[in-house]
C-alpha positions as CSV (number, residue, x, y, z in Angstrom):
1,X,-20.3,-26.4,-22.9
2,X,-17.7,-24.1,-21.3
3,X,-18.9,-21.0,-22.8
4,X,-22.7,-22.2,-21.4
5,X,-21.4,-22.6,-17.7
6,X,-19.4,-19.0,-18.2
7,X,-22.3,-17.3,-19.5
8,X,-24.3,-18.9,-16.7
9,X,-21.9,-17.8,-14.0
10,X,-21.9,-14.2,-15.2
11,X,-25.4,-13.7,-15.1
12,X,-25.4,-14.9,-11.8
13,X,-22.8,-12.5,-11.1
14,X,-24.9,-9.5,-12.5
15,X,-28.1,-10.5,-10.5
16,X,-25.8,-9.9,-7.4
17,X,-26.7,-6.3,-6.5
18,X,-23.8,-6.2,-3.6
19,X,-21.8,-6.2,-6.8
20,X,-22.8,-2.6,-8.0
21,X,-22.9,-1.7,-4.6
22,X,-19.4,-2.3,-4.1
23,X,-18.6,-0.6,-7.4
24,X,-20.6,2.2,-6.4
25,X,-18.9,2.5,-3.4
26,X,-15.0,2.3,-4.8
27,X,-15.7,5.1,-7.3
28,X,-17.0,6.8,-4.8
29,X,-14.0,6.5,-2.5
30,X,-11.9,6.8,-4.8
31,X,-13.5,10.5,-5.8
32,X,-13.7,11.5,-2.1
33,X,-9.9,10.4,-1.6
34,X,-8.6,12.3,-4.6
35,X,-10.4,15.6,-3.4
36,X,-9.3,15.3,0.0
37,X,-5.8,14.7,-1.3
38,X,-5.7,17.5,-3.5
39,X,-7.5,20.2,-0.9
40,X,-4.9,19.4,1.3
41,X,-1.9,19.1,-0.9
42,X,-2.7,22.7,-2.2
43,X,-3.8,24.0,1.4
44,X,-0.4,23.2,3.3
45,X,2.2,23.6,-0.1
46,X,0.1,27.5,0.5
47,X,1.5,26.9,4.2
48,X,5.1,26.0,3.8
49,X,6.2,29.9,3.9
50,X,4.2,30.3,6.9
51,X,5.4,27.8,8.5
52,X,9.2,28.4,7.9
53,X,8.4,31.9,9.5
54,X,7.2,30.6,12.7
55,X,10.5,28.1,12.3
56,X,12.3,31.0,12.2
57,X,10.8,32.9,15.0
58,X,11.3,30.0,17.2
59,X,15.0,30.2,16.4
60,X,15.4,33.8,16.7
61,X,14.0,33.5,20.3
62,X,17.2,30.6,20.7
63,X,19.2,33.1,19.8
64,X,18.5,36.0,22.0
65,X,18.2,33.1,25.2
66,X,21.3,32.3,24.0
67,X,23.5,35.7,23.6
68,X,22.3,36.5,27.2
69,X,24.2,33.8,28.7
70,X,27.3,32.5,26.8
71,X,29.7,31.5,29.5
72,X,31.7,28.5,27.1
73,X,32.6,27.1,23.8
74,X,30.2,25.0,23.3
75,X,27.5,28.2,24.4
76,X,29.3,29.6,21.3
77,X,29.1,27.1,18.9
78,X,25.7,26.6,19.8
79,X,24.6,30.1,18.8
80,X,26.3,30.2,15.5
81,X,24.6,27.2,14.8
82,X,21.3,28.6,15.3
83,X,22.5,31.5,13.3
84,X,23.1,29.5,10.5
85,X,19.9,27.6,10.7
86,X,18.3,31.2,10.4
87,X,19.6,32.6,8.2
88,X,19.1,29.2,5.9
89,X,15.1,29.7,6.7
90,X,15.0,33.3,5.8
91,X,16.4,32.4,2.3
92,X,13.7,29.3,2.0
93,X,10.8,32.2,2.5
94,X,12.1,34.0,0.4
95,X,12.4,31.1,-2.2
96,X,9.2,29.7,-1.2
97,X,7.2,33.7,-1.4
98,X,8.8,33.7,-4.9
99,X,7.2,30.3,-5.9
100,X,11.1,29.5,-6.5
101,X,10.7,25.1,-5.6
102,X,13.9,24.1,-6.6
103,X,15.4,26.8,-4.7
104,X,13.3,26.2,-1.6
105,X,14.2,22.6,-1.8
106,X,18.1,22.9,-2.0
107,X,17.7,25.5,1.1
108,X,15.8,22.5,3.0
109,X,18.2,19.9,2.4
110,X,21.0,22.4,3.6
111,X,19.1,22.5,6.9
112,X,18.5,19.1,7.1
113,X,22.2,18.5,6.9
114,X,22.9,20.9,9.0
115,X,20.7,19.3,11.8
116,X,22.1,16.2,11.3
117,X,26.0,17.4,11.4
118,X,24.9,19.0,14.4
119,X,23.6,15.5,16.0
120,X,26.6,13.2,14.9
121,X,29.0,16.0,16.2
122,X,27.2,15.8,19.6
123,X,26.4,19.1,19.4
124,X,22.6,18.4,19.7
125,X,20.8,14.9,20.9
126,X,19.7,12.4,18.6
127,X,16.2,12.0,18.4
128,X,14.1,9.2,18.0
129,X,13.5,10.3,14.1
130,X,16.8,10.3,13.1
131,X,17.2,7.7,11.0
132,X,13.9,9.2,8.9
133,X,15.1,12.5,8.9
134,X,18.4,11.0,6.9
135,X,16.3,8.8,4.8
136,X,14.4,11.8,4.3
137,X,17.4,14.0,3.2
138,X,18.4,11.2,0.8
139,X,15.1,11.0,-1.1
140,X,15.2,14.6,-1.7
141,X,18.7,14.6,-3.0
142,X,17.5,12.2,-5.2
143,X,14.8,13.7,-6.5
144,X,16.8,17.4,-6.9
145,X,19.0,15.5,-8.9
146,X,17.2,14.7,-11.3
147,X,14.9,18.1,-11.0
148,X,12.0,16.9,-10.0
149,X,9.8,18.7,-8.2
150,X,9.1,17.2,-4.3
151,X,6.4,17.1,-2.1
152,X,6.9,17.6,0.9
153,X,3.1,16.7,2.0
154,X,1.9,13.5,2.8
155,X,-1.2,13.9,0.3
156,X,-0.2,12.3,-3.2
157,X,-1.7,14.0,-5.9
158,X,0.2,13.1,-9.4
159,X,-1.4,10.0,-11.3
160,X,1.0,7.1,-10.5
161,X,1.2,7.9,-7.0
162,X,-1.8,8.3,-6.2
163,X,-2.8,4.8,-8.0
164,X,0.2,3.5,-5.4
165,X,-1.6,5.4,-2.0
166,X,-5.4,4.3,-3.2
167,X,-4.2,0.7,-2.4
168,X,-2.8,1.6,1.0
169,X,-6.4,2.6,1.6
170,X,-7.5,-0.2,0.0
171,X,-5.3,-3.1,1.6
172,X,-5.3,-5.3,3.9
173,X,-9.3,-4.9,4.6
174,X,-11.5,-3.1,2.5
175,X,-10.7,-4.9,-0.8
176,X,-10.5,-7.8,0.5
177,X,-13.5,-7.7,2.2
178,X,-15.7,-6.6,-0.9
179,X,-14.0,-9.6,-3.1
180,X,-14.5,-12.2,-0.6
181,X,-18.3,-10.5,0.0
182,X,-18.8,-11.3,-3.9
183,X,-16.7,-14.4,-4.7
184,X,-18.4,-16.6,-2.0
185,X,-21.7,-15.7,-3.8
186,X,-20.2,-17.0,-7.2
187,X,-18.2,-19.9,-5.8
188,X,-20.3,-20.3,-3.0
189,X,-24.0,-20.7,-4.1
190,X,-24.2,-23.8,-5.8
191,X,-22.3,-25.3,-3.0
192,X,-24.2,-24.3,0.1
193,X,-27.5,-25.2,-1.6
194,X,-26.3,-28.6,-2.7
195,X,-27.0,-27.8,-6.7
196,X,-22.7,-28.1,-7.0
197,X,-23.6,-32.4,-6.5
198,X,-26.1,-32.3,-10.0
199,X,-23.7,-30.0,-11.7
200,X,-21.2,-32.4,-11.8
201,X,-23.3,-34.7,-13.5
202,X,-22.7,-32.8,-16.4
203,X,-20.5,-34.3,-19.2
204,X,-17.9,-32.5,-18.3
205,X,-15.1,-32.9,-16.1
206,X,-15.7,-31.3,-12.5
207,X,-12.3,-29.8,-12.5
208,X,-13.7,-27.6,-15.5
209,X,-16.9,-26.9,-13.9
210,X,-15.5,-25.6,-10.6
211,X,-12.6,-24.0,-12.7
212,X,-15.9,-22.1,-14.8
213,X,-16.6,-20.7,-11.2
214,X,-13.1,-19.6,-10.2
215,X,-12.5,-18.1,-13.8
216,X,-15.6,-15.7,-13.3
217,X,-14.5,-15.1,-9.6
218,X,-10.9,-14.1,-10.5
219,X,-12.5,-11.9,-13.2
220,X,-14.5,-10.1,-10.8
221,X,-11.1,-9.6,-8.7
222,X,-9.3,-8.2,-11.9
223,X,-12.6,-5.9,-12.7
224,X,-12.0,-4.3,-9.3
225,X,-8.6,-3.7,-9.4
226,X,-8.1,-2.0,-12.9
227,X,-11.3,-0.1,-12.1
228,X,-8.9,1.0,-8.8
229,X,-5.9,1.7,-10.7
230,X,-7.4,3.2,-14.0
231,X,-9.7,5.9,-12.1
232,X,-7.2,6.4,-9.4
233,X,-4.2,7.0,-12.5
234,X,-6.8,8.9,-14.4
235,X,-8.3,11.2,-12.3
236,X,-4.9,12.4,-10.1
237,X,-2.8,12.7,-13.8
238,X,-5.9,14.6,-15.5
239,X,-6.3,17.0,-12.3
240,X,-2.2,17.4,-11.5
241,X,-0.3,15.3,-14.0
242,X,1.4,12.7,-14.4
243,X,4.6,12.8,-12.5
244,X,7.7,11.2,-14.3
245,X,8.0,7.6,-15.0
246,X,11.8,7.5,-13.0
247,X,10.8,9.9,-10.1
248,X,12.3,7.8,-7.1
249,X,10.9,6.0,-4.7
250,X,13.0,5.0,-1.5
251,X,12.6,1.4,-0.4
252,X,14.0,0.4,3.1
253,X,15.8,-2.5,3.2
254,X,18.6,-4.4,5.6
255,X,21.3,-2.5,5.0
256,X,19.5,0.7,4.8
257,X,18.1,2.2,1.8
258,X,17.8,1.8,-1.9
259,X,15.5,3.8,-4.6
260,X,13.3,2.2,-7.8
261,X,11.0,4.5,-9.7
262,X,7.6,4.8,-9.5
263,X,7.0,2.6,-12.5
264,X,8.1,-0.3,-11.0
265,X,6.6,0.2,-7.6
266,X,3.4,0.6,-9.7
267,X,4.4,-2.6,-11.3
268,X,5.3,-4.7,-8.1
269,X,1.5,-2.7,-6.6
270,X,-0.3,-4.4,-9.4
271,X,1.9,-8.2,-9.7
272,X,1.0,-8.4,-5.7
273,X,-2.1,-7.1,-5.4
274,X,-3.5,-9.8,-8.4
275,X,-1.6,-12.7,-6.6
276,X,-3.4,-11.7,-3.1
277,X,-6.9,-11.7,-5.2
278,X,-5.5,-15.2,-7.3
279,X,-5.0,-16.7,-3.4
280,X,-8.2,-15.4,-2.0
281,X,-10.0,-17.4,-5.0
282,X,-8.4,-20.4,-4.6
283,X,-8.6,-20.5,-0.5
284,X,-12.4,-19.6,-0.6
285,X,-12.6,-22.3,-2.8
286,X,-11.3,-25.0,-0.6
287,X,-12.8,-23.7,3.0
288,X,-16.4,-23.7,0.8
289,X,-15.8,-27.4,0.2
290,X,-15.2,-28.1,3.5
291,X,-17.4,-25.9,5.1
292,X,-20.3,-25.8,2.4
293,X,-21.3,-22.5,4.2
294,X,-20.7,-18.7,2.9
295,X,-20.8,-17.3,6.2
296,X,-18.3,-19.7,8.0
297,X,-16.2,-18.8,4.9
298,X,-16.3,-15.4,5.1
299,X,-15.5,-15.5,8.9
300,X,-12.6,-17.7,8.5
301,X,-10.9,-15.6,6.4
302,X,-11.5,-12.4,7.7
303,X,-10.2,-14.0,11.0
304,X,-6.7,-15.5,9.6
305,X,-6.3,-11.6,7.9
306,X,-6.9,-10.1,10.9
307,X,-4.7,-12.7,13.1
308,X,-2.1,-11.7,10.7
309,X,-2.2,-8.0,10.8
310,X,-2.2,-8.1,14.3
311,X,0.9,-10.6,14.7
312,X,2.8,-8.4,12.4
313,X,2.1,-5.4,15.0
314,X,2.6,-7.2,17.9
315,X,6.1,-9.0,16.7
316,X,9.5,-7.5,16.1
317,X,12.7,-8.3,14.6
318,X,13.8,-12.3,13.3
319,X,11.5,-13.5,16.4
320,X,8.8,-13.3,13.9
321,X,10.3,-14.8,10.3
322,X,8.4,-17.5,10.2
323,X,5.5,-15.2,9.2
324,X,7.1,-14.7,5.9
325,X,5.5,-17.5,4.9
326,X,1.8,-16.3,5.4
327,X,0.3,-15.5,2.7
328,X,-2.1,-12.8,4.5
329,X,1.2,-10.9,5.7
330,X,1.4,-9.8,2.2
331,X,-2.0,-7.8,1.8
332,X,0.0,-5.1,3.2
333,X,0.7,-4.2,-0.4
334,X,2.3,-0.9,-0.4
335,X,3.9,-1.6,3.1
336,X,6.2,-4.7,1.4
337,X,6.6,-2.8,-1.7
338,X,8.1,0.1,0.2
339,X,10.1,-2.4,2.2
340,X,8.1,-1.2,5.6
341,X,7.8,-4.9,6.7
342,X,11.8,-5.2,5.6
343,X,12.2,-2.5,8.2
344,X,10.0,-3.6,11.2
345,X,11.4,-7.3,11.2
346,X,15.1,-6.7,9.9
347,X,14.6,-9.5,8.1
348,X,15.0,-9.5,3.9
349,X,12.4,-12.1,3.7
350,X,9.8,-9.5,3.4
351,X,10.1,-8.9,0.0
352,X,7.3,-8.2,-3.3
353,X,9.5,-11.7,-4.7
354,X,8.7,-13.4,-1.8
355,X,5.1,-12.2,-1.4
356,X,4.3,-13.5,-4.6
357,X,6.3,-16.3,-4.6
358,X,4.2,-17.1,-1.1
359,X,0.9,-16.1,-2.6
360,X,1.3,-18.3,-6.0
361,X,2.5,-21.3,-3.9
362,X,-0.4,-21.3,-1.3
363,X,-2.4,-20.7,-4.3
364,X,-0.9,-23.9,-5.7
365,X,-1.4,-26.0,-2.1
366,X,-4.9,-24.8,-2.3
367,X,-5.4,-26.1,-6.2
368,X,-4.3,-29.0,-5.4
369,X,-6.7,-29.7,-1.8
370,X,-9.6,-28.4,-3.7
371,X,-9.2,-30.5,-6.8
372,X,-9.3,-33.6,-4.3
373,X,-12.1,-32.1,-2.5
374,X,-13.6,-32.0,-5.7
375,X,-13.1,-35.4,-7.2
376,X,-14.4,-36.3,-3.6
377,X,-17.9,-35.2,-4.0
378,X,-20.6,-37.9,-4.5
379,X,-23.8,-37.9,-6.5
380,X,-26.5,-38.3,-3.3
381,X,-30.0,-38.7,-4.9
382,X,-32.9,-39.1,-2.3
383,X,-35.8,-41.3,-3.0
């Protein structure tokens, strides 16, 4: 009887044609991301030289302001600084011109350092993106150690991250958006239309036949995501490559900083991302059997996500802890696994842990209010 009310779930599934539609649309996107990724990876790694000239220029016109008006020390100090820093950029061209990376990559961590020995001396003024520029300097350090290449564009074009940046696209709207849109027509239809009352009529417990439901519904959720993650992994490896299972990944946290590989950010991507879809199908569950209407679903939790995403701008620092425990905090997947949120509150709480120890236990709370919703519903037979 279980394998009846699957199949007959499915095929409801497949008559939905906003299901195609949707996966349409995400190989699509996730086609027009790649390429836009790639054209402009390519387009400014062919600008780095370029660019470090005009660095350069800008420093060389330091220096002669400078030499015509040394009356001090610190006048002094101040040109050999800029000296130095010239110097340093006229070797990275030439590193860069000669398609030397590694090269190229030591001569811009020697100028980072050499900026930021320049600020903590009080030599120069500490900008507001100071504390990137040394997380910065750290994460290529790491990654010269272990001789990696670096890219120093925000465009990801290698297979794993890439999978990682596709949900940052992805999350907190769009995917949720398109699972709710189909999930509400599976959970939702027998509901609304009052043919939920005769199925439990059906020797079977209604537990089972609302779990039937939720099993498709959660299977729709897991279709989506390794579509995401296979055609995002596939087509950046096949086009660039695959990266390095260990190349490091910096996560903020409290105390500053640490590093995990791309592997496991990849792992805590995919662990999150399935307990945010597990939670959606549990909480449309219950607000369908109090609501008995799709639309009033949908609207309620769009509303609560956007609430969320909004709080989490708006708030700052430990005034705003108490959000650790929303669930919808935690659809900014790559944000929490990159320890962004960690950074914007300065609180720890903001952890992949705790966002799926959050999701799982609302997803819990939910189980249980829609199992006594369930076991609440009557048999009403008209005359």
């Amino acid at each position: 009887m279980i394998n009846l009310l699957l199949k007959f779930e499915l095929k409801k599934v497949f008559k939905q044609k906003v299901v195609y539609i949707i996966l349409f649309i995400l190989i699509a996107a996730t086609s027009i991301f790649y390429a836009t990724h790639n054209n402009q990876y390519h387009m400014l790694q062919s600008g780095l030289a370029e660019e470090q000239v005009w660095n350069n220029t800008e420093v060389q016109r330091v220096i002669d302001e400078t030499k015509l008006d040394i009356e001090t020390e610190k006048d002094r100090q101040n040109l050999a600084s800029e000296e130095k820093l010239l110097q340093l950029g006229v070797e990275r061209v030439a590193a860069l011109n000669a398609n030397d990376s590694k090269t190229a990559l030591q001569l811009e961590m020697l100028m980072e350092e050499h900026r930021i020995e320049e600020i903590t001396s009080g030599r120069q003024d500490r900008s507001p993106d100071f504390q990137e520029l040394e997380t910065d300097l750290a994460l290529k350090k790491e990654i010269a150690k272990k001789g990696y290449e670096y890219n120093s564009t925000m465009f990801s074009v290698w297979g794993p991250d890439f999978s990682v940046n596709m949900m940052r696209y992805m999350f907190p709207y769009f995917l949720p958006f398109c699972f709710i849109l189909v999930i509400t027509g599976v959970l939702g239809s027998d509901i609304e239309t009052g043919k939920w009352r005769f199925l439990t009529t059906l020797p079977l417990k209604k537990s089972r036949i609302m779990g039937a439901k939720k099993f498709v519904a959660y299977g729709i959720g897991f279709v989506f995501i390794a579509l995401l993650f296979l055609l995002s992994f596939f087509i950046a490896g096949t086009v660039n490559g695959y990266s390095y299972s260990d190349y490091p990944v910096l996560v903020k946290d409290v105390t500053g900083y640490h590093f995990i590989t791309i592997t496991k950010q990849l792992l805590q991507v995919i662990l999150l991302v399935s307990a945010a879809m597990y939670f959606i199908v549990n909480l449309t569950t219950v607000l369908l059997l109090l609501f008995k209407n799709t639309v009033i679903t949908m609207i309620v939790e769009l509303v609560l996500l956007i609430i969320t995403q909004q709080l989490t701008q708006r708030f700052e620092a430990v005034e705003a802890t108490w959000l650790a425990f929303n669930p919808f905090i935690y659809f900014n997947i790559v944000d929490i696994t990159e320890g962004n949120i960690v950074d914007h509150f300065k609180s720890a709480y903001f952890t992949t842990g705790t966002g799926i120890l959050v999701l799982l236990a609302s997803s819990i709370i939910c189980l249980i209010i829609s199992r006594f919703l369930v076991n609440s519903e009557r048999l009403v037979l008209t005359a």
